[in-house]
C-alpha positions in Angstrom: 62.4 18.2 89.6 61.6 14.3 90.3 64.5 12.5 91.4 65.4 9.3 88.8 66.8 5.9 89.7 67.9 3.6 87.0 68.0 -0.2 87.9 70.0 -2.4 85.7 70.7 -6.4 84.7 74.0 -7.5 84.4 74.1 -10.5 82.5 73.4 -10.2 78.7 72.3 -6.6 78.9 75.5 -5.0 80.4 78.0 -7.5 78.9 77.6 -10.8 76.0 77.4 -13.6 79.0 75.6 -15.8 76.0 78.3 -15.9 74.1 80.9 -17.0 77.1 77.8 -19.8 77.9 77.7 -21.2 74.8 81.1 -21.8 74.5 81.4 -23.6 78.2 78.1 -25.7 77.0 79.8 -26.6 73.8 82.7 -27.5 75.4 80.9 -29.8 78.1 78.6 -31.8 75.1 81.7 -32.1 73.3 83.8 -34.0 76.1 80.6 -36.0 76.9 80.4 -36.9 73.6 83.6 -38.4 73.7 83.1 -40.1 77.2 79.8 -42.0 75.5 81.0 -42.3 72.5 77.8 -40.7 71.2 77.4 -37.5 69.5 74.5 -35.1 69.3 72.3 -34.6 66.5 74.2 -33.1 63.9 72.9 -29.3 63.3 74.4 -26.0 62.3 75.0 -24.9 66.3 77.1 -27.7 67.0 74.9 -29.1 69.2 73.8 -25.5 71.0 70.1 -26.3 70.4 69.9 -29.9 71.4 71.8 -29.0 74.8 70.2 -25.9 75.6 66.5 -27.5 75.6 68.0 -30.2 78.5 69.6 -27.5 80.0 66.3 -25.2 80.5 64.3 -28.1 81.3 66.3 -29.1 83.8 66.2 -25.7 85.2 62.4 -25.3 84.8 62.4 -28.4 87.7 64.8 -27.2 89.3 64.7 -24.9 93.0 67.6 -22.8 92.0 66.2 -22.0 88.7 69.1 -21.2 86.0 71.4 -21.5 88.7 71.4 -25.7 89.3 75.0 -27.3 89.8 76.0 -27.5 86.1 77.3 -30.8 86.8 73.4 -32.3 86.8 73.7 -30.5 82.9 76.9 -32.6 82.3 75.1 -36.1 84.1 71.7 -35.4 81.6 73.8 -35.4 78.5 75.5 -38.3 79.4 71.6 -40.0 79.9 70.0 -38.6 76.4 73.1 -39.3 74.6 72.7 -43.0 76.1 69.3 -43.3 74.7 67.3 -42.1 77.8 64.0 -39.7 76.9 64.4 -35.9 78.3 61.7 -35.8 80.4 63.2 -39.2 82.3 66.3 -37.9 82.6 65.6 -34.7 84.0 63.5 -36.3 86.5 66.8 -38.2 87.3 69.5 -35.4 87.7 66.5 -33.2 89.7 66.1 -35.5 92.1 66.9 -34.4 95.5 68.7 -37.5 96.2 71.1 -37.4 93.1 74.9 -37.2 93.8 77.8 -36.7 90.6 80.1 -38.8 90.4 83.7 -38.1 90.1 83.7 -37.8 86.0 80.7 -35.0 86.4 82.3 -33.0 89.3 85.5 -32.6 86.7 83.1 -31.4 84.4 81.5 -29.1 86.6 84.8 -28.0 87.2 85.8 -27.0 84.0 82.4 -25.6 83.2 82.4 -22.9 85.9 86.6 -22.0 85.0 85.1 -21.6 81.4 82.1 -18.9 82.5 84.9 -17.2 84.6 86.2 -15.3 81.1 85.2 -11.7 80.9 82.5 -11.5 78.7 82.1 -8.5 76.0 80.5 -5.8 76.4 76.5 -5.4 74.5 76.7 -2.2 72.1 75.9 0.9 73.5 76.9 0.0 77.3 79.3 2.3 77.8 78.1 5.1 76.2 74.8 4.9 77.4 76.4 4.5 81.5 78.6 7.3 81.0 75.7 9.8 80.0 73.7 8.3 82.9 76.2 8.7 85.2 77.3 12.3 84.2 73.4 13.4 84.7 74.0 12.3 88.4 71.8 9.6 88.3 71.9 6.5 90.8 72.7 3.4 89.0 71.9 -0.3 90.0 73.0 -3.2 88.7 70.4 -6.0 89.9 71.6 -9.4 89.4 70.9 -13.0 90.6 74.0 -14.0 90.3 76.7 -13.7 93.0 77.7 -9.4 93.5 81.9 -10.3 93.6 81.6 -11.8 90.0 79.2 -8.9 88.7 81.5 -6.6 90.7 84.7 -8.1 88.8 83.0 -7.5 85.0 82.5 -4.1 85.8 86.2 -3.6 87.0 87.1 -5.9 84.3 85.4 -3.0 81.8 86.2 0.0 83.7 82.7 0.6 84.4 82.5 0.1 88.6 83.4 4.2 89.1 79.6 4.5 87.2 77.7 1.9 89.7 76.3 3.1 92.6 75.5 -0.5 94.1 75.2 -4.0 93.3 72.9 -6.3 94.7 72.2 -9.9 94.5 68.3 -10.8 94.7 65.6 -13.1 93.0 63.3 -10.9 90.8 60.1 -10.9 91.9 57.9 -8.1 92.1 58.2 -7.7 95.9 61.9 -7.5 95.5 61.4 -4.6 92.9 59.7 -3.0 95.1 61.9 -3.3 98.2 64.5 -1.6 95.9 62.4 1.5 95.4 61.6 1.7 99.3 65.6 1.6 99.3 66.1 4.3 96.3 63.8 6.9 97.7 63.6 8.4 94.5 60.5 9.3 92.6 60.8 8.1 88.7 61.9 4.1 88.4 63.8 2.8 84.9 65.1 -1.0 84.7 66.6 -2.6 81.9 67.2 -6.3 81.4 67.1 -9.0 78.7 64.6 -11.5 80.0 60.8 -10.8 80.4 60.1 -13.4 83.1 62.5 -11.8 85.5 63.5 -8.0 84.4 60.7 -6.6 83.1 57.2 -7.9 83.9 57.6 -8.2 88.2 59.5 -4.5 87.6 56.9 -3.0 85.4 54.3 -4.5 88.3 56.1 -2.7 90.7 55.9 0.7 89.0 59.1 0.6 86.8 59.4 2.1 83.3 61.1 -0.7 81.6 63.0 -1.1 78.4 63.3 -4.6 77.3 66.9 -5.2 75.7 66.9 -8.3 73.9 69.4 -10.7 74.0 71.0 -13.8 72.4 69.6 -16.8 74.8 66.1 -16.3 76.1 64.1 -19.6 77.9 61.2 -21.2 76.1 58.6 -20.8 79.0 59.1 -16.9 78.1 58.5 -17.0 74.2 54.8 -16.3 74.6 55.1 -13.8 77.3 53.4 -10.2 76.7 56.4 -7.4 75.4 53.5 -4.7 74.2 54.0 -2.4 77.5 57.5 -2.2 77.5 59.8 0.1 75.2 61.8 -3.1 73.3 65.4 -1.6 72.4 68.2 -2.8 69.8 71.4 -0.6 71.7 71.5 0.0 75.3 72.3 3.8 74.9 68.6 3.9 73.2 67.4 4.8 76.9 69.3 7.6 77.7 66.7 10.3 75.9 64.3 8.6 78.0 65.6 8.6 80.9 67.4 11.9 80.8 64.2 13.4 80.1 62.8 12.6 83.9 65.6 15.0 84.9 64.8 18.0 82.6 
């Protein structure tokens, strides 16, 4: 019988982090708004679109990726909203040399107390870790954010007693594959919501993936190719497939 190792994201395919995001980014446009005295264009997000395409541009030119001081978001609102073309301002708040000032550390601030919340679990989550974990199979959750604040949502949801270990890495293909060196095992599953960083370098490395769809996904992704993964609308869809390696 071949041992089976499933590897796992966290964020927006264990638990809703898109929906604690938006809220935070709303809340940031909202109070720059009313520092400039300038509002986004009017559309039925609030605003969600206009911010979100600064935000992943600025990430796009960014080192740390998603993960840029969301104070530089905060500082490029404030420039579009003042008239200044995205492309110029993201140039601006990527430069190495850029410091915030006072009013864009506060904002910062309040951003990152914001993302603290606990956000809701995806359907199926539980259901589908429990049967995964009573089959005595490994579980990973792979993240790149930081392991204490994956580690407190899945206390936060009762689910840690399910996780075998949590580790912080950048998703590239080599990193996958330094996991299954780690593992040992001899069948590979991983599960995540974003194309770019949990399912092609995986399914590169050897992975069976299933591609669990979530409610934000970058636009340098949209064109990416989804025909050799197994797309799924619940995360307990994987269980049959997984359970199966251990029959």
């Amino acid at each position: 019988m071949e041992t089976t190792y499933l590897f796992t994201d966290a964020d927006n395919t264990l638990w809703n982090t898109d929906a604690v995001f938006a809220a935070a980014q709303l809340d940031m446009l909202h109070e720059i708004e009313r520092i400039t005295g300038r509002n986004a264009p009017a559309d039925e997000d609030r605003g969600l679109a206009f911010l979100r395409n600064l935000d992943q541009r600025i990430a796009a030119a960014h080192p740390d990726y998603l993960r840029y001081p969301p104070g530089l978001l905060a500082y490029g609102l404030t420039l579009v909203l003042e008239g200044e073309e995205v492309e110029e301002a993201v140039a601006r708040v990527t430069d190495p040399g850029i410091g915030l000032g006072s009013g864009f550390e506060a904002a910062q601030a309040r951003f990152l107390d914001l993302i603290r919340r606990l956000p809701p679990l995806r359907e199926g989550v539980r259901e589908g870790l429990i049967a995964i974990s009573n089959a005595d199979i490994s579980i990973t959750v792979v993240t790149e954010e930081r392991v204490e604040r994956c580690r407190q949502f899945l206390a936060g949801h009762g689910l840690e007693d399910m996780i075998t270990d949590v580790v912080s890495v950048r998703k590239t293909t080599e990193a996958y594959l330094d996991l299954r060196r780690n593992a040992a095992s001899a069948r590979y599953f991983m599960v995540g919501d974003q194309i770019d960083r949990d399912i092609l370098p995986a399914a590169a490395a050897g992975y069976s993936t299933f591609y669990f769809p979530g409610g934000f996904s970058p636009y340098w992704a949209s064109e990416l190719d989804t025909s050799k993964t197994k797309q799924i609308d619940r995360y307990d869809a994987i269980v049959s497939d997984v359970l199966a390696e251990t029959a």
